[in-house]
C-alpha atoms as a printed R data frame, in Angstrom:
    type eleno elety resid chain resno       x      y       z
1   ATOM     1    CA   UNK     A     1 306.372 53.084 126.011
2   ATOM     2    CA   UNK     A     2 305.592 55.224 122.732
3   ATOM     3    CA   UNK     A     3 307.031 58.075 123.876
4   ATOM     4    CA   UNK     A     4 310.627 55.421 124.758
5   ATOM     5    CA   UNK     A     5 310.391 54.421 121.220
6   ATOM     6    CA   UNK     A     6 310.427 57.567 119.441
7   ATOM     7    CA   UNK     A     7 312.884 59.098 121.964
8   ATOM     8    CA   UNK     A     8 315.347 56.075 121.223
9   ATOM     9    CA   UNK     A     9 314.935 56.440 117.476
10  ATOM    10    CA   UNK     A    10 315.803 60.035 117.177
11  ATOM    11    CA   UNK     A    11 319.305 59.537 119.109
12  ATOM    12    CA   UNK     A    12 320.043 56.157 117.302
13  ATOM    13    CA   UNK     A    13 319.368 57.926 114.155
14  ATOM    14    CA   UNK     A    14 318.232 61.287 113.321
15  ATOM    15    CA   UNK     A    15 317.212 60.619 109.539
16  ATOM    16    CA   UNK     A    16 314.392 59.269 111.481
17  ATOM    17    CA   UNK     A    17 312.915 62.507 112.866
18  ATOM    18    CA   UNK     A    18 310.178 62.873 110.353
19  ATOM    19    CA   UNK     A    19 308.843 59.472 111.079
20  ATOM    20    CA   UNK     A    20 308.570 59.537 114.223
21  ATOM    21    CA   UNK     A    21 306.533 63.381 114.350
22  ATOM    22    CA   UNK     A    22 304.420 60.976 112.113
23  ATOM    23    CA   UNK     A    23 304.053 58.849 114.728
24  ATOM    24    CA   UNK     A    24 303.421 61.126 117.668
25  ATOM    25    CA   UNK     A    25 301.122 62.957 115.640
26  ATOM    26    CA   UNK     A    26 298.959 59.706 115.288
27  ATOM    27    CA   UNK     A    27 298.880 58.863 118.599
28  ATOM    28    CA   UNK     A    28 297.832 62.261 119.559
29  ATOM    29    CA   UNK     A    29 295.070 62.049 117.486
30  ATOM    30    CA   UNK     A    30 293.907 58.506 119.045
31  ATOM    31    CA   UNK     A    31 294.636 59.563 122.537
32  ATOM    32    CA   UNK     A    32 292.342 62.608 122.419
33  ATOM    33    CA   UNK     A    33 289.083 60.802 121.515
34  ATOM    34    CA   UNK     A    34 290.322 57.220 123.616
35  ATOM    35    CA   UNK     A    35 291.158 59.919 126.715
36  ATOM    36    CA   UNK     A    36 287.275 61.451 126.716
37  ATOM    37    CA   UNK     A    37 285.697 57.897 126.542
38  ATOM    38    CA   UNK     A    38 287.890 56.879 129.439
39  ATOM    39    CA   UNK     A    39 286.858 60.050 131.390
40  ATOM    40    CA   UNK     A    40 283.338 59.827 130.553
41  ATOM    41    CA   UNK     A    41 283.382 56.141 131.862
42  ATOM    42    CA   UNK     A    42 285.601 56.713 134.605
43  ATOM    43    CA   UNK     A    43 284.170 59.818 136.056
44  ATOM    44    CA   UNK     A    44 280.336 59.223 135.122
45  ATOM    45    CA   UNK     A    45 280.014 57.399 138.901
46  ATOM    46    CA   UNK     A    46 281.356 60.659 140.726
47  ATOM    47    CA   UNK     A    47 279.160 62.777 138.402
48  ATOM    48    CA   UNK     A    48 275.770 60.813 139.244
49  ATOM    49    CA   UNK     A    49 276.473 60.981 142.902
50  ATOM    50    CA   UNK     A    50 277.213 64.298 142.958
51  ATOM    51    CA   UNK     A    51 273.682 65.342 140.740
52  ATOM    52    CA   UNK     A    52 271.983 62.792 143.377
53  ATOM    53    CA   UNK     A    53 273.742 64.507 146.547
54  ATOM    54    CA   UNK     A    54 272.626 68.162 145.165
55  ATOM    55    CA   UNK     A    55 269.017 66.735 144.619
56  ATOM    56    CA   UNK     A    56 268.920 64.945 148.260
57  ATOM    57    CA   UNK     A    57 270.223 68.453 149.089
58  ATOM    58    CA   UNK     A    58 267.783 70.588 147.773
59  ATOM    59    CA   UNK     A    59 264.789 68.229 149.270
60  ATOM    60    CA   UNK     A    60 266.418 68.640 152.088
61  ATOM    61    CA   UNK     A    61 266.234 72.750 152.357
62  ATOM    62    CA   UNK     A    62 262.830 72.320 151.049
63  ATOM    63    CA   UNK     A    63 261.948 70.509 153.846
64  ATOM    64    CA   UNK     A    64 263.727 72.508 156.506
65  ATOM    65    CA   UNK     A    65 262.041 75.426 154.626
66  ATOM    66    CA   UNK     A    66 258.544 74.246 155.007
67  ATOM    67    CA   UNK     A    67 259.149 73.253 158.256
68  ATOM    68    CA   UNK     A    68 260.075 76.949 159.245
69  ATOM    69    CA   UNK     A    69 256.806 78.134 157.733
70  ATOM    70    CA   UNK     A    70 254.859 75.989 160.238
71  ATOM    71    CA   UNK     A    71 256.339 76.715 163.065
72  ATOM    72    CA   UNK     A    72 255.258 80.101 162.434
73  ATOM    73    CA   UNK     A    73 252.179 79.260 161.537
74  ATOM    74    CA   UNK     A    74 251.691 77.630 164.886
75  ATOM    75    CA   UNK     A    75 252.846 79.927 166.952
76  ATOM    76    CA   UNK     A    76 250.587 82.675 165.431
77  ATOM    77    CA   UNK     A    77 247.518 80.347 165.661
78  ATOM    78    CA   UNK     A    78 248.472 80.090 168.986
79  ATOM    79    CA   UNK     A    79 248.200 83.745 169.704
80  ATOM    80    CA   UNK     A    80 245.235 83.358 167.835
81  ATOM    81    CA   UNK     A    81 243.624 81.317 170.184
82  ATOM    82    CA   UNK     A    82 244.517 81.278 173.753
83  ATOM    83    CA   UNK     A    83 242.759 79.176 176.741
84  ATOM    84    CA   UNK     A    84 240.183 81.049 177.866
85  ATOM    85    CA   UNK     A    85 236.852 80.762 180.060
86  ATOM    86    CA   UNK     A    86 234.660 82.153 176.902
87  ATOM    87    CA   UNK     A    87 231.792 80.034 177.305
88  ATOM    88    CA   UNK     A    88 230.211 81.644 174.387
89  ATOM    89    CA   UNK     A    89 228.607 78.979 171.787
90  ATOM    90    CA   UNK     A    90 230.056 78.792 168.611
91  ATOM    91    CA   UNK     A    91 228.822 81.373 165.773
92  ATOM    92    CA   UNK     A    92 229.098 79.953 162.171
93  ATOM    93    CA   UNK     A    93 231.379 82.530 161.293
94  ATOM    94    CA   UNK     A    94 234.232 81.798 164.329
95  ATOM    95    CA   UNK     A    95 233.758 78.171 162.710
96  ATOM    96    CA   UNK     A    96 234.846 78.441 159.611
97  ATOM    97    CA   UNK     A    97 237.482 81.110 160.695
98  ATOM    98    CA   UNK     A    98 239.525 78.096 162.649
99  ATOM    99    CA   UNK     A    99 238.497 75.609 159.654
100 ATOM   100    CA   UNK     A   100 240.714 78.016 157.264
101 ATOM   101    CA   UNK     A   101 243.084 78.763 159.276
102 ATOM   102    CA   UNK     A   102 243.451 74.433 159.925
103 ATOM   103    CA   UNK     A   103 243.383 74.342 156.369
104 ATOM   104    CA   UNK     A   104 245.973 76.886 155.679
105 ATOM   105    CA   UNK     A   105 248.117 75.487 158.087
106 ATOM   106    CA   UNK     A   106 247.548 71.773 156.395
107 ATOM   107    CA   UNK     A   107 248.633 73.439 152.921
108 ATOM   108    CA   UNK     A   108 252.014 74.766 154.029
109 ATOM   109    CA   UNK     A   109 252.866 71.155 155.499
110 ATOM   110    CA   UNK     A   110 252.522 69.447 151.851
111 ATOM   111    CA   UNK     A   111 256.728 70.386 151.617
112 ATOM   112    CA   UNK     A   112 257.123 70.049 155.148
113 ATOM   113    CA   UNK     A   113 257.716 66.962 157.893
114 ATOM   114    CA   UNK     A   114 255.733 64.200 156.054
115 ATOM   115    CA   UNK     A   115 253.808 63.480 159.968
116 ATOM   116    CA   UNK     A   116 253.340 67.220 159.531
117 ATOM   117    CA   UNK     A   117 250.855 66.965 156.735
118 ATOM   118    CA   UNK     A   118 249.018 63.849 158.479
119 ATOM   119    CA   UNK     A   119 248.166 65.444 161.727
120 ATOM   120    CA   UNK     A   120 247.112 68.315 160.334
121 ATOM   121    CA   UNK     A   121 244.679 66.632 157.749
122 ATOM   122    CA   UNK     A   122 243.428 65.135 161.242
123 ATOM   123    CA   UNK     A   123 241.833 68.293 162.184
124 ATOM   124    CA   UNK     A   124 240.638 69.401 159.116
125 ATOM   125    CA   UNK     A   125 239.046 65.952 158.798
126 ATOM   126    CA   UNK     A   126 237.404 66.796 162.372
127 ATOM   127    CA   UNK     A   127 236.211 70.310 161.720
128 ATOM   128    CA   UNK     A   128 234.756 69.371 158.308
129 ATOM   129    CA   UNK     A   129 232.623 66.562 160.174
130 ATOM   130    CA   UNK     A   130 231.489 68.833 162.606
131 ATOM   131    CA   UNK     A   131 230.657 71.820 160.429
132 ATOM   132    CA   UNK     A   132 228.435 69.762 158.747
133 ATOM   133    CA   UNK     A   133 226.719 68.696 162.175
134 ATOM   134    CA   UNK     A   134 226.558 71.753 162.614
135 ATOM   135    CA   UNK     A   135 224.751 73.426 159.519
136 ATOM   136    CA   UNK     A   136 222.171 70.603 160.164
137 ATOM   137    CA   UNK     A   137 221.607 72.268 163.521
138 ATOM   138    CA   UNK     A   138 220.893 75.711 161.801
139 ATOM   139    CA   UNK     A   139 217.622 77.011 161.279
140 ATOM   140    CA   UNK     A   140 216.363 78.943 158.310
141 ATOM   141    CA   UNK     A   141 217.359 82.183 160.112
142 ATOM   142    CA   UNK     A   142 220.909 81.129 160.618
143 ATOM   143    CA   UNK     A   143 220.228 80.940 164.374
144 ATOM   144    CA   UNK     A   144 220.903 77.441 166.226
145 ATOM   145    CA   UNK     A   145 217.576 75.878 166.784
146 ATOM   146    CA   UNK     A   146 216.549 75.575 170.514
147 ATOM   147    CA   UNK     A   147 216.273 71.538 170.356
148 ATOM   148    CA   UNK     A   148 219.968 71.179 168.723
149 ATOM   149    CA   UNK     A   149 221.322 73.885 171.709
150 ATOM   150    CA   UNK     A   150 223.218 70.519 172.623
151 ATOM   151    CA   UNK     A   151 225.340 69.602 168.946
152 ATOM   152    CA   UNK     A   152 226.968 73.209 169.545
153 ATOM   153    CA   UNK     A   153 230.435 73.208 171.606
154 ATOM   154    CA   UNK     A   154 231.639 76.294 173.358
155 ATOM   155    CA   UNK     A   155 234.597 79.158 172.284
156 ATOM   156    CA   UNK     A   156 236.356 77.743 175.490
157 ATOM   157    CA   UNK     A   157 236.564 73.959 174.276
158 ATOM   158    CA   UNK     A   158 238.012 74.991 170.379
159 ATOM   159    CA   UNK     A   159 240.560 77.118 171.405
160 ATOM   160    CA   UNK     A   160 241.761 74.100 174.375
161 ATOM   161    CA   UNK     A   161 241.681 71.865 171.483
162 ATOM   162    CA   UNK     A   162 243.713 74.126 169.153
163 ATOM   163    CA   UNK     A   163 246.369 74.831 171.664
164 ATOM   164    CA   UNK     A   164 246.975 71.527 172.552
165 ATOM   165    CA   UNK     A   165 247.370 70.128 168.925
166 ATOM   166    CA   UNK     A   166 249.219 73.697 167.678
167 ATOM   167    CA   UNK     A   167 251.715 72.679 170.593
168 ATOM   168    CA   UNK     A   168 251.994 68.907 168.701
169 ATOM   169    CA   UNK     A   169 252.512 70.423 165.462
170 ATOM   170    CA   UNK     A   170 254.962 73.218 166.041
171 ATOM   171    CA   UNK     A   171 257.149 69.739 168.451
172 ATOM   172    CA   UNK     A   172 256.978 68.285 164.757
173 ATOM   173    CA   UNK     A   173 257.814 70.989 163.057
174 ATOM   174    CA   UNK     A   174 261.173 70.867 165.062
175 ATOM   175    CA   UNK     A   175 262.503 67.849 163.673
176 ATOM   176    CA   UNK     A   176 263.277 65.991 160.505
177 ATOM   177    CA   UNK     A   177 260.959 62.926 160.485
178 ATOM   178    CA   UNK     A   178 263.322 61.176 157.328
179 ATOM   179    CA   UNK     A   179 266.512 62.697 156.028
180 ATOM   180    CA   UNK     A   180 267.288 62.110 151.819
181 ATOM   181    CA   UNK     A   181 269.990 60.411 152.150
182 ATOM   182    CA   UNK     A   182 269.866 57.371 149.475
183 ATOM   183    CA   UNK     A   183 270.297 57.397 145.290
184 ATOM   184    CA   UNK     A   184 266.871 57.656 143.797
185 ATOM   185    CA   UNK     A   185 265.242 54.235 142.916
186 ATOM   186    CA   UNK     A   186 263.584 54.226 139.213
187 ATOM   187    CA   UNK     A   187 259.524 52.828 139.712
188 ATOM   188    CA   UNK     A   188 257.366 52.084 137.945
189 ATOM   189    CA   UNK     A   189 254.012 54.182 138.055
190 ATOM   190    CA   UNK     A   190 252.120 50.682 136.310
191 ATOM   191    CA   UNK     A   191 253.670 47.670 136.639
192 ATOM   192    CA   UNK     A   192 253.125 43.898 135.638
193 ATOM   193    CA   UNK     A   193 252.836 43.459 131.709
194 ATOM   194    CA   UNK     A   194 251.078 46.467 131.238
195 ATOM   195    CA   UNK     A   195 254.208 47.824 131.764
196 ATOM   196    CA   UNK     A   196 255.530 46.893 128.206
197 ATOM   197    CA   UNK     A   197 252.829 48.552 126.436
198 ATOM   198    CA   UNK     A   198 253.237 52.476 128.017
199 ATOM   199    CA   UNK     A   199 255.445 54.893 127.653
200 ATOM   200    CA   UNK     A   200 256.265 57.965 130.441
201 ATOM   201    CA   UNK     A   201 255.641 54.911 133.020
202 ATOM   202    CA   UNK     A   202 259.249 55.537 134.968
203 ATOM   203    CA   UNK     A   203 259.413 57.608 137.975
204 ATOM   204    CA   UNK     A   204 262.817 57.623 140.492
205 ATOM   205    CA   UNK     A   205 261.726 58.108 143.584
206 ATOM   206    CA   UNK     A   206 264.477 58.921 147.391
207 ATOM   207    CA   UNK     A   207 263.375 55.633 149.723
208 ATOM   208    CA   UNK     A   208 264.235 57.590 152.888
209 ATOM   209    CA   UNK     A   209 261.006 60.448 152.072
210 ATOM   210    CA   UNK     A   210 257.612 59.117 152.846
211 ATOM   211    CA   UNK     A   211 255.649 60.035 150.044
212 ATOM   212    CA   UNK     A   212 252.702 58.794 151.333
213 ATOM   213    CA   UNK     A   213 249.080 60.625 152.673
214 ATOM   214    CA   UNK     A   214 247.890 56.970 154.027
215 ATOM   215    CA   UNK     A   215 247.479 56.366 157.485
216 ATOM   216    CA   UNK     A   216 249.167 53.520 159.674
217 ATOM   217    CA   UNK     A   217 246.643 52.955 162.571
218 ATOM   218    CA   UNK     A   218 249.830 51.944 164.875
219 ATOM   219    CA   UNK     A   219 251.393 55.251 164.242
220 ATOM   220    CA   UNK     A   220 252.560 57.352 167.337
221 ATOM   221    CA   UNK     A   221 250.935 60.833 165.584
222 ATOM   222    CA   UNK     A   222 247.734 58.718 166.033
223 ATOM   223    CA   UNK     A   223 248.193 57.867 170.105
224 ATOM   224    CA   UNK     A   224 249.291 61.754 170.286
225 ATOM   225    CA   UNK     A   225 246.242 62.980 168.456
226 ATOM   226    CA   UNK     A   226 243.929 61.159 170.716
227 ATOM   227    CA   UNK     A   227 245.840 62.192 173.438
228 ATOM   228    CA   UNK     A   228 245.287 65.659 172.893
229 ATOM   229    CA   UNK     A   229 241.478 65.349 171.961
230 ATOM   230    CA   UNK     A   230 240.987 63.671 175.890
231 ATOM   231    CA   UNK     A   231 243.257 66.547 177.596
232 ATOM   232    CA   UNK     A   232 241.471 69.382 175.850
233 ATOM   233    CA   UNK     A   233 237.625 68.417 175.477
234 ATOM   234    CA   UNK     A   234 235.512 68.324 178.621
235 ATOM   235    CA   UNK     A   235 233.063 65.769 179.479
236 ATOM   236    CA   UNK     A   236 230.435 68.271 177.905
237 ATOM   237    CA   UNK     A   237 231.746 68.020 174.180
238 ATOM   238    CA   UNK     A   238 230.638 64.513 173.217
239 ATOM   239    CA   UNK     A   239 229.802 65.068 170.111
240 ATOM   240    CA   UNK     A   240 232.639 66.759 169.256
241 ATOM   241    CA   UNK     A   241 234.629 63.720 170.890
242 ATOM   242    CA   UNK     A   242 232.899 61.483 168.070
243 ATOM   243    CA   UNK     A   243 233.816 63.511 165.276
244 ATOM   244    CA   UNK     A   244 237.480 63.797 166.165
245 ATOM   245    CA   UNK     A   245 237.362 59.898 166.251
246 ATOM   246    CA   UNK     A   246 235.561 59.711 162.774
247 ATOM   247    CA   UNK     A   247 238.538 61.205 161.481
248 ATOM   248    CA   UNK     A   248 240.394 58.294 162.322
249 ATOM   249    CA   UNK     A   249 238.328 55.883 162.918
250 ATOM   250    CA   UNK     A   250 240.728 53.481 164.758
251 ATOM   251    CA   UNK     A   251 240.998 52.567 168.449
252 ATOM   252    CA   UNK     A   252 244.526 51.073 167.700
253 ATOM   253    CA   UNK     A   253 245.340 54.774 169.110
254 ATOM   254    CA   UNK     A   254 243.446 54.290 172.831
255 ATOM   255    CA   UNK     A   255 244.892 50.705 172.745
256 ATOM   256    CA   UNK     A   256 248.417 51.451 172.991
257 ATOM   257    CA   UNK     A   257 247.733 54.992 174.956
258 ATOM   258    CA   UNK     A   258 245.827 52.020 177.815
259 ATOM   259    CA   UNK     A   259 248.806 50.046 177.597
260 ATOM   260    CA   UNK     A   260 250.869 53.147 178.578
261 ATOM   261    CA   UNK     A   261 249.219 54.018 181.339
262 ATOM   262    CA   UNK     A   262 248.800 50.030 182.436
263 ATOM   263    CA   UNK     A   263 244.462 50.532 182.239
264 ATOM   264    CA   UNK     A   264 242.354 48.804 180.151
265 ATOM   265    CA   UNK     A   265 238.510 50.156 178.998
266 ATOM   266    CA   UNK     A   266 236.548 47.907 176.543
267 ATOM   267    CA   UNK     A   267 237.291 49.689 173.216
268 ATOM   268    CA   UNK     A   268 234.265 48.542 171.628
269 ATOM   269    CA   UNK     A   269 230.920 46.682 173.052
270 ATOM   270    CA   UNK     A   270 229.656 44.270 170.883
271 ATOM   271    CA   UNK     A   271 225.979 42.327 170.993
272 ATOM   272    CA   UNK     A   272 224.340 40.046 168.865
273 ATOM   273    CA   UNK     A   273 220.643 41.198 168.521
274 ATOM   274    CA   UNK     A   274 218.143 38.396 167.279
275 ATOM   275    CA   UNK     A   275 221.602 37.068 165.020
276 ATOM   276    CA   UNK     A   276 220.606 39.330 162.627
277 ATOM   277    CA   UNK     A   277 221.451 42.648 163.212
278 ATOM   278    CA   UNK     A   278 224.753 43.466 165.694
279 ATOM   279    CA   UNK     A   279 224.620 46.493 168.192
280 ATOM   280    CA   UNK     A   280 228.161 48.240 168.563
281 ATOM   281    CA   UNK     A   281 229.290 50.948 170.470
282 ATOM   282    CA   UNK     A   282 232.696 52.217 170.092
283 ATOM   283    CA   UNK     A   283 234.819 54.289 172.773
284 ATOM   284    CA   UNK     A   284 235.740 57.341 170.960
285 ATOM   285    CA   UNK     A   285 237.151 59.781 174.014
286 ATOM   286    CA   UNK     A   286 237.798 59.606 177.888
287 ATOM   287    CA   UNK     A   287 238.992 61.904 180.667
288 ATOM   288    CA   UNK     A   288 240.431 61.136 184.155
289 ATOM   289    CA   UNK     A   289 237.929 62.692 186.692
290 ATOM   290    CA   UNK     A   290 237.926 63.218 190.714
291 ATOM   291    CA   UNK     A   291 234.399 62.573 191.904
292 ATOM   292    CA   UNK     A   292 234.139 63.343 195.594
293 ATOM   293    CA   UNK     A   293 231.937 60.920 197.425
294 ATOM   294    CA   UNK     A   294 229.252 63.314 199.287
295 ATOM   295    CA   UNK     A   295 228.613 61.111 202.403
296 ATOM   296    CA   UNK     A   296 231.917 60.217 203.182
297 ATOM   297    CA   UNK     A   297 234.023 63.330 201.763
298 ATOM   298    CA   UNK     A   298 236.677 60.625 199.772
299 ATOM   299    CA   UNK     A   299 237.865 61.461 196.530
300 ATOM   300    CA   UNK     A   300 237.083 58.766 193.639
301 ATOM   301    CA   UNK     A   301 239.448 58.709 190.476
302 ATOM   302    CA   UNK     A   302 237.587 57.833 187.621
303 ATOM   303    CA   UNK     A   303 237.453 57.613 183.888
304 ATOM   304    CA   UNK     A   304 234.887 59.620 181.798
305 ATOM   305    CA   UNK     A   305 233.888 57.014 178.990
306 ATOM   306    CA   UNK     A   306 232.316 57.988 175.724
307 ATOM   307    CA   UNK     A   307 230.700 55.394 173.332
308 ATOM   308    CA   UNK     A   308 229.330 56.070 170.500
309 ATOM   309    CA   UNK     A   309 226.753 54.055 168.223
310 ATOM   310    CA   UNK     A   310 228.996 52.304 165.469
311 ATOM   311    CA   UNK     A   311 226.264 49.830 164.324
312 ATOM   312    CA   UNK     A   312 222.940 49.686 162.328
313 ATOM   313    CA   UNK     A   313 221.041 49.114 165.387
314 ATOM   314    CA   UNK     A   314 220.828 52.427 167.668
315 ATOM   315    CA   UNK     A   315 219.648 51.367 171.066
316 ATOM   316    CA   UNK     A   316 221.804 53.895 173.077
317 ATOM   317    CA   UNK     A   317 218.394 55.741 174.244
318 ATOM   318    CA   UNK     A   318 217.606 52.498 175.955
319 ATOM   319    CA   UNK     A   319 221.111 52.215 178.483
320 ATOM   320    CA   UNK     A   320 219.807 53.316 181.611
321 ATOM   321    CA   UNK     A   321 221.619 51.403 183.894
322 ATOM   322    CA   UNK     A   322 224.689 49.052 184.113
323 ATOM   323    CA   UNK     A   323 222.570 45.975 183.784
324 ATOM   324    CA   UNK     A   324 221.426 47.347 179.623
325 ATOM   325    CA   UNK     A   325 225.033 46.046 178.928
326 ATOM   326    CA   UNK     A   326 224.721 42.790 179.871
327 ATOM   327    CA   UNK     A   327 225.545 40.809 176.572
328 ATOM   328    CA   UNK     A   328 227.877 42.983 175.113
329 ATOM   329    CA   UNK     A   329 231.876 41.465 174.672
330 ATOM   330    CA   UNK     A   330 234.435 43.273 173.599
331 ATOM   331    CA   UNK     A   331 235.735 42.133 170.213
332 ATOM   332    CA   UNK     A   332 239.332 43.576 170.755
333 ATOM   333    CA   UNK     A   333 240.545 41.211 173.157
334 ATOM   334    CA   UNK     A   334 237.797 38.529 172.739
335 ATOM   335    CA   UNK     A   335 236.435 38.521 176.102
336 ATOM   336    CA   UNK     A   336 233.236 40.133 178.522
337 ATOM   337    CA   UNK     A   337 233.671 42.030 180.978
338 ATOM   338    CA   UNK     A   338 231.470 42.456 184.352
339 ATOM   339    CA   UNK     A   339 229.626 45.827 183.342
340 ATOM   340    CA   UNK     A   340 228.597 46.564 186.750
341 ATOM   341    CA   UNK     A   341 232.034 48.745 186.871
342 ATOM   342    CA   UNK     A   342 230.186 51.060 184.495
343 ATOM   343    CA   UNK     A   343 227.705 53.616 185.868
344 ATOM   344    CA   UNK     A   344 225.754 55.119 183.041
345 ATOM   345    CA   UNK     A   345 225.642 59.158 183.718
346 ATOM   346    CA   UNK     A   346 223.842 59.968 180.679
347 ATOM   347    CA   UNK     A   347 222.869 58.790 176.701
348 ATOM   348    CA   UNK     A   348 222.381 61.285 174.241
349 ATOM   349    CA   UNK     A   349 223.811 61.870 170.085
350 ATOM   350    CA   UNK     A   350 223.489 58.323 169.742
351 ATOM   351    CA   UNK     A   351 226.137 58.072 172.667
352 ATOM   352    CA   UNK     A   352 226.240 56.818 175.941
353 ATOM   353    CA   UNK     A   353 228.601 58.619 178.923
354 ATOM   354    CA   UNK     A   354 230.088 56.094 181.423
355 ATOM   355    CA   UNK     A   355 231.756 56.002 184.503
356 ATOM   356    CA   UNK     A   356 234.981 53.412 185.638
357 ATOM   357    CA   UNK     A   357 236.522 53.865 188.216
358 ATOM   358    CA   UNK     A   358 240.512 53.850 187.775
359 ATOM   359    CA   UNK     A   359 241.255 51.185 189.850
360 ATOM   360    CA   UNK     A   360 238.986 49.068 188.168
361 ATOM   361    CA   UNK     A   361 240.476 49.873 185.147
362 ATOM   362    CA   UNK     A   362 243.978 49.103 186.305
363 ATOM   363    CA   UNK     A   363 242.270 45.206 186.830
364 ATOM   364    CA   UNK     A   364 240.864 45.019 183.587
365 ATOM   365    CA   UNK     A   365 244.641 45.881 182.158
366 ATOM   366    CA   UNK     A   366 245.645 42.318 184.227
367 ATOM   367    CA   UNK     A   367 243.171 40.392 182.609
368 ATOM   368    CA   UNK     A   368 244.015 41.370 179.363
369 ATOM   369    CA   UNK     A   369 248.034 42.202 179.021
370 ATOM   370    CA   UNK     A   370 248.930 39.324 177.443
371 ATOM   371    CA   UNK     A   371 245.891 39.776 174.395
372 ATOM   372    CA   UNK     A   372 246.841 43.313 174.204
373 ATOM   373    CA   UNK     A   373 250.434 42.948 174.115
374 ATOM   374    CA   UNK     A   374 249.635 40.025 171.133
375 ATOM   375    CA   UNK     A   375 247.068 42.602 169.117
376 ATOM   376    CA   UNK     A   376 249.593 45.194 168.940
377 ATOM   377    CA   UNK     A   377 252.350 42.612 167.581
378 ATOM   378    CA   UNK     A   378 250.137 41.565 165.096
379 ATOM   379    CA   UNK     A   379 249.254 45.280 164.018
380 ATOM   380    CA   UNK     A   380 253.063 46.195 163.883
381 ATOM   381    CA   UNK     A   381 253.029 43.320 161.112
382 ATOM   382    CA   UNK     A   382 250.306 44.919 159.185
């Protein structure tokens, strides 16, 4: 419209030339300044997103990146450690050689797969337990005393256990468990009115990464882990059974890996001693098992059962037979159980080793689908 005025002015009369250079000169000089505002304004929207798509970018490769590094990891651990029948007990020094090389492996997952870094803090968790289990077994001349022979797992039963998990872990490493792909959203690091008083207090933080190291007890890495603990220990490695569930320290896992397989096995045996103390044993491992009936030649499928003394009171020394359960309920799903379907091989660490047969445990699951089913809605709300 400016530029109509002046151009008008000139042809109606050219005396006013000067006054109109005046005039474009002005505007020039308002435009300028008015024209960067209206840019910054305009285009700040585009800039921001594209700052936020080359962050979400870069966490990305990082990711992808760390993720590369495990796989590699795993598959030379795997070398590492193949399935063999080395029955050889475990030295101190073959020990601590698979602890740092769990370890190393758990340090190059901090960037990687956010499940990546939770498994893997799993085993450390396990191997740390057990190392210290196993220093208490070691005598003053670094040799395993005769009477702890028994705490002490085999070469064989590590190297099963690493293969199976390294197997896991390089599956994970495959995949993206979240992809950045939201704005950042400014936190707080302190909030209620606190907040007023502190300074440095802001954070922005992509909703789609799981920052988190905590643990959700319905998570499917949790059902794998224990998974891969029954398939790879043998009915000999009980104690090392309990220490892979002290890493954990849920049976939220076995529940949902019963319900898959349509079984049910108390989870934990519960019994009220004098109403002042409370005996509890918790199942931390089982195997499937084909026991072959000697006097007829049949083949029973069974489950391998391992509790383990949770409680103050230890009276697993005491379970000799089926009957030494009587009293005990199963908190879980609220109910007892008839625990003449156990048969009690052994009791020794403070555990007990039971027998169930599988289509006994296929009954149980009837009795208790619905409670189960219930339970695990109620944990998915947690």
């Amino acid at each position: 419209m400016i530029l109509l005025v002046c151009v008008v002015l000139v042809l109606w009369c050219p005396c006013h030339i000067e006054k109109v250079k005046t005039i474009i000169q002005l505007y020039s000089e308002f435009l300028s300044p008015t024209a960067i505002i209206l840019g910054l304004v305009l285009g700040y929207p585009l800039l921001k997103r594209k700052l936020v798509d080359g962050h979400i970018t870069k966490q990305f490769e990082i990711i992808n990146e760390a993720n590369r590094k495990v796989r590699n990891e795993a598959l030379r651990l795997k070398a590492k450690y193949p399935i063999t029948q080395d029955y050889t007990p475990l030295s101190k020094e073959y020990l601590t050689s698979v602890y740092e090389d769990v370890c190393s492996l758990n340090e190059l997952s901090l960037d990687a797969n956010s499940v990546l870094y939770k498994y893997t803090e799993l085993l450390r968790r396990a191997l740390c337990l057990y190392i210290k289990k196993y220093d208490e077994c070691i005598g003053e001349n670094g040799i395993v005393q005769e009477n702890n022979s028994a705490y002490i797992i085999n070469r064989d039963t590590i190297m099963a256990w690493m293969q199976h998990h390294l197997v896991t872990i390089y599956n994970y490493a495959r995949t993206m468990q979240e992809i950045p792909t939201e704005s950042p959203k400014k936190r707080k690091y302190e909030e209620g009115d606190v907040s007023k008083y502190l300074t440095e207090n802001t954070f922005y933080e992509i909703e789609s990464l799981d920052p988190t190291i905590s643990y959700y007890y319905n998570s499917q890495y949790l059902m794998k882990y224990q998974e891969n603990n029954n398939k790879s220990l043998s009915d000999r490695d009980w104690l090392f059974f309990k220490y892979c569930y002290s890493a954990v320290k849920t049976t939220m896992a076995m529940a949902r890996m019963m319900y898959k397989d349509n079984i049910y096995i108390p989870l934990v045996l519960s019994r009220k001693n004098n109403d002042i103390f409370e005996e509890s044993l918790c199942l931390v491992g089982y195997k499937t098992s084909d026991v072959i009936n000697l006097s007829t030649g049949q083949t029973i499928n069974t489950y391998v059962c391992f509790y383990a003394n949770i409680g103050i009171l230890d009276n697993t020394s005491n379970i000799k037979k089926s009957e030494d359960l009587n009293g005990f309920i199963d908190p879980y799903t609220e109910r007892s159980f008839d625990m003449s379907m156990f048969e009690i091989k052994d009791s020794k660490h403070h555990m007990i080793r039971v027998e169930i047969q599988q289509n006994k445990a296929k009954e149980n699951y009837k009795l208790v689908e619905k409670k189960l089913i219930s339970n695990m809605e109620n944990e998915m709300k947690v």
